[in-house]
N, C-alpha and C positions, 0 to 999 in steps of 0.2 A: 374550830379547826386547829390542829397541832401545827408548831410552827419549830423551827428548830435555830438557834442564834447562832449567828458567825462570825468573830472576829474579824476587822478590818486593821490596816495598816496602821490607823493611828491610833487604834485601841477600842474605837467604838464597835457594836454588835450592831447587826442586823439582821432581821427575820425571815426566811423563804418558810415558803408553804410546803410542810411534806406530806401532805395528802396525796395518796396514792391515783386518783382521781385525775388529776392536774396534772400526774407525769404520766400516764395513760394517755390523755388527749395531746400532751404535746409530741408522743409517739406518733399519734396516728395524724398528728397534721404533717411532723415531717416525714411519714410514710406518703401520703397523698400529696405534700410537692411535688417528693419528688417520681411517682406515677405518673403527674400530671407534664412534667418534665418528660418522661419518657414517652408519653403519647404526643406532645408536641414537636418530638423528635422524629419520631412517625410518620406523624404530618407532614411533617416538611422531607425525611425522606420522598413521600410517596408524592408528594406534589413535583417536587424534582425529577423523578420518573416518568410523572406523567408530561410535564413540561417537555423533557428529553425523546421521549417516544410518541407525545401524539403529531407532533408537525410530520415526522417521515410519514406516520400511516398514514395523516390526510393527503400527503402528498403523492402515497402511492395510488392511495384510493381515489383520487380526481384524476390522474392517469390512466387509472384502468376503465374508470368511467367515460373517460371523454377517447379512450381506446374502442369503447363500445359502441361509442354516439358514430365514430367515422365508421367504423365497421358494417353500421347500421343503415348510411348511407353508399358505400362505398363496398359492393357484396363480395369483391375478389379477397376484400380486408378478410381474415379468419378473426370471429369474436374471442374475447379473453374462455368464454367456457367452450368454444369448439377447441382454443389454441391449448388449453388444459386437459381436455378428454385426448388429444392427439399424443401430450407429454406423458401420462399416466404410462402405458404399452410401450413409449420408446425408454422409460427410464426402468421401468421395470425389469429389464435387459439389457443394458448400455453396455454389454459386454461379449454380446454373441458375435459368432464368425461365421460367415457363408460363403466363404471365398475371399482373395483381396482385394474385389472391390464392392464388398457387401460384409460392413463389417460394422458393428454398435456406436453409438454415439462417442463411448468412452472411449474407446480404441483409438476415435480419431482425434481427441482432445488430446490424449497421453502422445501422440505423435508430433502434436502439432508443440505442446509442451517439448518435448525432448529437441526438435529443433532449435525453438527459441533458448533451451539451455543451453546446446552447442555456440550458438550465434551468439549468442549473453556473453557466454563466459571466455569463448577466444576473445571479443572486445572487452571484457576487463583485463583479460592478462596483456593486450597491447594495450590498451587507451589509460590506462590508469597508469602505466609506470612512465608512459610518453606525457601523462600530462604532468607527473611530479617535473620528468626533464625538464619541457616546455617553461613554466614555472619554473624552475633553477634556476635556468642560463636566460638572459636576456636577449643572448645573440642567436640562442637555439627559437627562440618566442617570436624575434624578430624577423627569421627564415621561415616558420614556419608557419604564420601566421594569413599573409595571403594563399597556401595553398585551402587552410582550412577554410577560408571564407568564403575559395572557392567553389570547392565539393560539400560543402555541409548544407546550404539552401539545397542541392540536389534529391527529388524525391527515390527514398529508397527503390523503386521499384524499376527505375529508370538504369539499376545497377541490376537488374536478375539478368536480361540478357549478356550482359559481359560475363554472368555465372555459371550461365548456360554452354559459353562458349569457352569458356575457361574448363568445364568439370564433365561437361558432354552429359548429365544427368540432374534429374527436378531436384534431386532432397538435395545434394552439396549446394545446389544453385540457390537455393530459399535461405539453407544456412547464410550463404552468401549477403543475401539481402537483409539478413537481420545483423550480419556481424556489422555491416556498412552503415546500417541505420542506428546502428546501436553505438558505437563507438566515438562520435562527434561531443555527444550530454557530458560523456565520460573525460576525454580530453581536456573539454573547455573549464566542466568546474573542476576536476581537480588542479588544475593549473589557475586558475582566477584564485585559489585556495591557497596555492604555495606563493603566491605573488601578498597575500595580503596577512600573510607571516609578516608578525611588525620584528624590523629589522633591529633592536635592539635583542633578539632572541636570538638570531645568529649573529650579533656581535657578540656576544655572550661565548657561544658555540666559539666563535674565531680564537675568543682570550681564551678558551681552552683549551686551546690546538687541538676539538673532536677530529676526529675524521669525518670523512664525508657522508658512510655506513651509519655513522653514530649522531651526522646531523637530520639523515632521514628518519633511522628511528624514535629516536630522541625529544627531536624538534618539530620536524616536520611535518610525521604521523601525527599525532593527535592531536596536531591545531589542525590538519589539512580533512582529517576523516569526516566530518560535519559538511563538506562542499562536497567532499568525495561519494559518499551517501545520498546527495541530493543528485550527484549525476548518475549515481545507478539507479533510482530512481524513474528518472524520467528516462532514461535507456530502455528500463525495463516496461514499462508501459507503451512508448513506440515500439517495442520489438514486437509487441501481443498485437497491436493493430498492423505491422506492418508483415505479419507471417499468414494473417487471415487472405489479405489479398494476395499475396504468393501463392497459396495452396490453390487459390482460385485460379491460378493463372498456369501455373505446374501441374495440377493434377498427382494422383496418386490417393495417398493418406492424407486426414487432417479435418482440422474443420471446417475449414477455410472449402478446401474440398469436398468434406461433405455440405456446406451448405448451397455453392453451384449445383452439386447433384442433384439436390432435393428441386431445387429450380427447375433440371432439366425434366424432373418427375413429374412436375408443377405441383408440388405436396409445400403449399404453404404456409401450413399450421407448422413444417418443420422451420422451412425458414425464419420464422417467430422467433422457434425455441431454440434454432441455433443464434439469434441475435442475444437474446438472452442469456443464453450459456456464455457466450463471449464476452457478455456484459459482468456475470457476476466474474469470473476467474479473471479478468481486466483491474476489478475492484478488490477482488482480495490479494494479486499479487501487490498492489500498492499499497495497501493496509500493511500487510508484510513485512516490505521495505521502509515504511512510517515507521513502523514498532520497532526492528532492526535500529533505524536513524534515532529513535528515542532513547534506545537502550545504549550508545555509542555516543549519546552528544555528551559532550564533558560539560556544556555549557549548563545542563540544565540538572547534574550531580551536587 
């Protein structure tokens, strides 16, 4: 075998092997680590995956089975495949109109959304800048503190007939109830938010004569936005359960509405699929508002 000599530091030589043979195979070993690398990368991907995704399925999957088992005994129950073959033909069309009070699934989803956005968003523009106040002034916290403790235990719904008689009509009256119900998450944590402002930040703010404008933006805002977030939040998720039962009780548009109706029809494979409908847009407006909060937390930048 050919050998070729190398000088070392202190003068002596040493031999490697330059057979082409030998640097061939240590090609191909370090091609096949690192394959082997990349296939246990793989692995562990896909096992990650499957870790991640099989618990929901089985969880769905023993629900729908033991969906079936009551169904099975209990024959008013609609089974998961009658409650399926009934959804096929109502989503098919979730957009027809036959009049207004025969109108697609969607129609009345998009209805019942646009009030809960009305009723959302008057209680951010009050609840959120009354709970900065609230939080600011101690003396403002301290006035106003038993009235909130006293109306917030209050069940929204308990407030539609003052809506009622307030607006003499269902849709302002439902807004109503969602603005009521929605507005208390809002208050309390952005104001528990401004309160846990550590106070060497507006001393700070104080040494440098801000203004008041300049201590909300400034200071206030983005340490308070993290509390603020978590009460829109939960605002927004009481308002979706709390407009379901207003429609029911209002009439008109909605889902809330149409799922009584289908009741009054005794079409109980709809009623299923209106619980489910409310179930999934329940779950993604909160996803929504997570990813929102995530994207907005400074804490986690």
């Amino acid at each position: 075998m050919n050998a070729i000599a190398h000088p070392t530091p202190d003068g002596a030589t040493i031999a490697t092997p330059a057979d082409p043979d030998i640097k061939e195979r240590a090609r191909r070993r370090e091609q096949e680590i690192a394959a082997q690398a990349r296939r246990a990368q793989r692995r562990e991907a896909v096992a990650a995956l499957v870790l991640k995704a099989v618990p929901p399925v089985l969880g769905f999957a023993l629900f729908v089975l033991a969906w079936h088992g009551i169904a099975t005994m209990i024959p008013a129950i609609p089974t998961p495949q009658a409650t399926w073959n009934a959804a096929v033909p109502l989503f098919a069309d979730p957009f027809y109109r036959n009049g207004p009070n025969d109108q697609g699934i969607g129609w009345n989803v998009l209805a019942s959304l646009a009030r809960v956005a009305a009723g959302f968003g008057l209680a951010a523009l009050v609840g959120i800048p009354a709970g900065f106040l609230i939080g600011r002034f101690a003396f403002l916290n301290a006035m106003t503190a038993p009235v909130i403790s006293l109306l917030r235990p209050v069940s929204p719904l308990a407030w539609l007939p003052i809506g009622l008689l307030l607006f003499k009509a269902a849709n302002p009256a439902a807004i109503w109830a969602i603005f009521i119900c929605s507005i208390w998450p809002m208050v309390i944590n952005t104001a528990v938010g401004v309160t846990r402002v550590p106070q060497d930040y507006l001393n700070v703010a104080r040494v440098l004569d801000l203004s008041e404008w300049k201590v909300f933006t400034r200071v206030l805002f983005p340490a308070v936005l993290p509390y603020m977030l978590t009460g829109v939040r939960l605002s927004i998720g009481t308002a979706w359960l709390v407009i379901v039962a207003a429609e029911m009780l209002t009439g008109g548009t909605g889902i809330g509405f149409w799922l009584w109706d289908e009741w009054n029809n005794l079409k109980v494979e709809h009623i299923v699929i209106a619980i489910f409908v409310i179930g999934i847009i329940g779950l993604l407006l909160e996803h929504a508002l997570l990813a929102l909060a995530r994207r907005f937390s400074y804490g986690t930048n």
